[in-house]
C-alpha positions in Angstrom: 36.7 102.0 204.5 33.5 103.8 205.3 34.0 106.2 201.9 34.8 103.4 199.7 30.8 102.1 200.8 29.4 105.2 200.1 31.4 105.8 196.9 30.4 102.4 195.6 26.6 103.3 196.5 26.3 100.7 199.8 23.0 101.6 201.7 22.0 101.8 205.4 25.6 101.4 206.7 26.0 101.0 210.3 29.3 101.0 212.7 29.2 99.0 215.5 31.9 99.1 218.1 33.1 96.1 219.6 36.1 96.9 221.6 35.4 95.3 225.1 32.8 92.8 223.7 34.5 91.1 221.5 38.1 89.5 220.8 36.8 89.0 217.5 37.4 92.6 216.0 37.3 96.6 217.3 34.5 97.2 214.7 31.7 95.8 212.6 30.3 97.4 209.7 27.2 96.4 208.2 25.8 97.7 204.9 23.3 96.4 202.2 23.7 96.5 198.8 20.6 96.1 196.4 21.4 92.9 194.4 23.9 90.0 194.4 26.0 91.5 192.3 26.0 94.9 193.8 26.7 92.8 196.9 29.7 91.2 195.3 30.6 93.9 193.8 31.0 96.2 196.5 32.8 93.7 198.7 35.4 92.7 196.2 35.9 96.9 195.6 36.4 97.4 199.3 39.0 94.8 199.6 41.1 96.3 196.9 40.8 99.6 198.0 41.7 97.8 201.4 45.2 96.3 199.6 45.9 98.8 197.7 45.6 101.9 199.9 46.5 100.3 203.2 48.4 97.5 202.4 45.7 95.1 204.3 44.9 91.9 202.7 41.5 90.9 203.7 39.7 86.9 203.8 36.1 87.3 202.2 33.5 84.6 201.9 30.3 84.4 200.6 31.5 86.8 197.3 30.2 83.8 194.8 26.4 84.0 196.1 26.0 87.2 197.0 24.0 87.2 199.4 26.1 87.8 202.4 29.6 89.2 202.2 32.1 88.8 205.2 35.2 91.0 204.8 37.8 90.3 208.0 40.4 92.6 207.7 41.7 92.3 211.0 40.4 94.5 213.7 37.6 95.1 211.7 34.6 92.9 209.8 32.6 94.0 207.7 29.5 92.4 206.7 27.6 93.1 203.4 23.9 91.8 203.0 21.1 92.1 200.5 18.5 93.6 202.0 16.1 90.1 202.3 19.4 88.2 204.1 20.0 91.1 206.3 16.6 91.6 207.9 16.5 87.7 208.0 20.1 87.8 210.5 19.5 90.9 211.9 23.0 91.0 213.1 22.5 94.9 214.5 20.1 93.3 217.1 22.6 90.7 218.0 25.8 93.5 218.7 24.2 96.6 219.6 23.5 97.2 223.5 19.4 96.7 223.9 18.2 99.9 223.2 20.7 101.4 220.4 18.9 99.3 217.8 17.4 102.4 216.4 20.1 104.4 217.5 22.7 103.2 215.8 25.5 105.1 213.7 24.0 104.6 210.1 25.8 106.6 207.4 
């Protein structure tokens, strides 16, 4: 999942693990991409690769604005911003322990 980001050029992506906080998923992964359409583009890659490779279909909203991409593929969400929307939500701050702001795993 992580490669299939990179390969399609997603920037500042950061894994957050949620096992024990959340019944929601294991992980969230947050990335930016550097328009709408790279936004939507990089989403709708990532859940092919997802059926395809894994067999795992995936629920995905926000792909028609592109502003905000939510991927849920089960244990795992993965969220895909423009830059503007995700400084706006600031989501890291929101799951990552006080503290591991800066810290976090970015790839």
């Amino acid at each position: 999942m992580l490669a299939s980001l990179e390969d399609d050029k997603a920037e500042s992506i950061v894994e957050i693990d949620l096992r024990g906080r959340s019944d929601v998923a294991d992980f969230m992964v947050i990335c930016s991409g550097r328009s709408s359409r790279q936004v939507a583009a990089i989403a709708e890659k990532l859940a092919d690769r997802l059926k395809q490779v894994f067999g795992i279909g995936v629920k995905m909203e926000g792909k028609e604005t592109g502003d905000w991409v939510l991927i849920d593929s089960g244990d795992v969400i993965v969220h895909v911003f423009r830059p503007e929307v995700r400084d706006f939500y600031q989501l890291e701050k929101m799951w990552l322990p006080a503290g591991q702001v800066g810290a976090a795993r970015t790839l």
